[in-house]
N, C-alpha and C positions, 0 to 999 in steps of 0.2 A: 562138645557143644550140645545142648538140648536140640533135640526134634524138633524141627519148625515144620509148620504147615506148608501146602502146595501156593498160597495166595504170595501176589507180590508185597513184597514188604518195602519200610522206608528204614534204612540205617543211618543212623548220627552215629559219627564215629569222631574222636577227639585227633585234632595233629600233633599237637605236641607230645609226647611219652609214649604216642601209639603209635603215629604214622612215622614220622619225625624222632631223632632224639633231643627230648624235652629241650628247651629253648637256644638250642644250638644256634640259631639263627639269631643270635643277640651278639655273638662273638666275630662279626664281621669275616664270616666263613659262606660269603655270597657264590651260590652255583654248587656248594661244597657241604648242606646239607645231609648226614645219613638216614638211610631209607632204617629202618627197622627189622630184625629176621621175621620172615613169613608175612609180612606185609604184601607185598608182589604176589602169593599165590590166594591168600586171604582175599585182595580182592579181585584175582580171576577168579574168582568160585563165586562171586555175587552174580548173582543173573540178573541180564541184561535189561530183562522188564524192572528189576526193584531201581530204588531211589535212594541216592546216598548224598546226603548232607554230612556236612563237614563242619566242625563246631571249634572253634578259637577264642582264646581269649588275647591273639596275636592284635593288635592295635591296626584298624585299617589299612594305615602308612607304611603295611606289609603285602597288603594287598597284591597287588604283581610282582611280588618278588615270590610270595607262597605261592601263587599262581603257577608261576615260571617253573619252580621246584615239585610244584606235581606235575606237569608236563614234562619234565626232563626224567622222570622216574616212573612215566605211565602210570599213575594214580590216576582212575577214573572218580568223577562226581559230579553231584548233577547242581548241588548249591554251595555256598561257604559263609559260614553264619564269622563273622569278627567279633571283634569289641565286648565280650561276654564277659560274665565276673568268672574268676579263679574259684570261686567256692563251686556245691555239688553241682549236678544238671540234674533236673526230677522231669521224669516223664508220667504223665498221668495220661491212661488211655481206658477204654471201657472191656469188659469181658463180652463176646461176643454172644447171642441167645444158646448157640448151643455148645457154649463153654469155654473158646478159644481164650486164653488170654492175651492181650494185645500187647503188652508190656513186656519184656524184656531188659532187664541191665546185664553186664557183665563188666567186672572190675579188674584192669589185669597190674600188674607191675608197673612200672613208669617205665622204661625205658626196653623190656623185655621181649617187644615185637608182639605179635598174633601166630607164632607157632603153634602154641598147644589149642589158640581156639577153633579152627574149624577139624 
C-alpha cells in the first residue's frame, strides 16, 4: 500500500467483495455470512482516530441483519452508507497547499479479501 500521511483519515470501504463475500447474504445464509481473508487484521491496523464508512448497494431491508453480521465478526465503523447504485464510486477531494493528495482509490478482486493491501 502507498505511504499515507500521519493526519486522520476517512475510509469508505465497500461490504460486498471486500468485507463480505459478494452478495452471499441473498442466499438465505442468515448468521452464516463469510468474513473475507485479511479483512480482521486490515481493519485492526486502521487507527482508532480515523473514520470508516461502509458503502452498500445492500437495500435498507438489510439493514440489521448487515448490522448484526459486523458485530458478530468484530468489524468496526463508524457509518453505513445503503441503497447506492452498483456502478463506480468517484471520490473527488482537493490536493492539499503543500501537496498532499487527498484521494485515494484502490481496486482489489471481488471476493479476494485485503491480504495483499495493508
Amino acid at each position: 500500500m502507498k505511504k499515507l500521511s500521519n493526519l486522520p483519515k476517512t475510509w469508505l470501504i465497500d461490504i460486498d467483495g471486500v468485507i463480505f463475500e459478494h452478495n452471499k447474504y441473498l442466499n438465505n445464509n442468515f448468521g452464516k455470512e463469510r468474513l473475507l481473508p485479511g479483512v480482521k487484521k486490515f481493519f485492526d491496523n486502521i487507527p482508532k482516530e480515523d473514520k470508516i464508512i461502509l458503502l452498500s448497494a445492500r437495500s435498507k431491508m438489510w439493514k440489521e441483519y448487515t448490522i448484526k453480521q459486523l458485530r458478530i465478526n468484530k468489524v468496526r465503523y463508524n457509518t453505513i452508507i445503503f441503497d447506492l447504485p452498483v456502478g463506480e464510486r468517484i471520490l473527488i477531494n482537493d490536493i492539499k497547499p503543500g501537496g498532499l493528495k487527498t484521494a485515494i482509490a484502490i481496486n482489489i478482486k471481488r471476493n479476494k479479501g485485503l491480504v495483499h493491501i495493508w
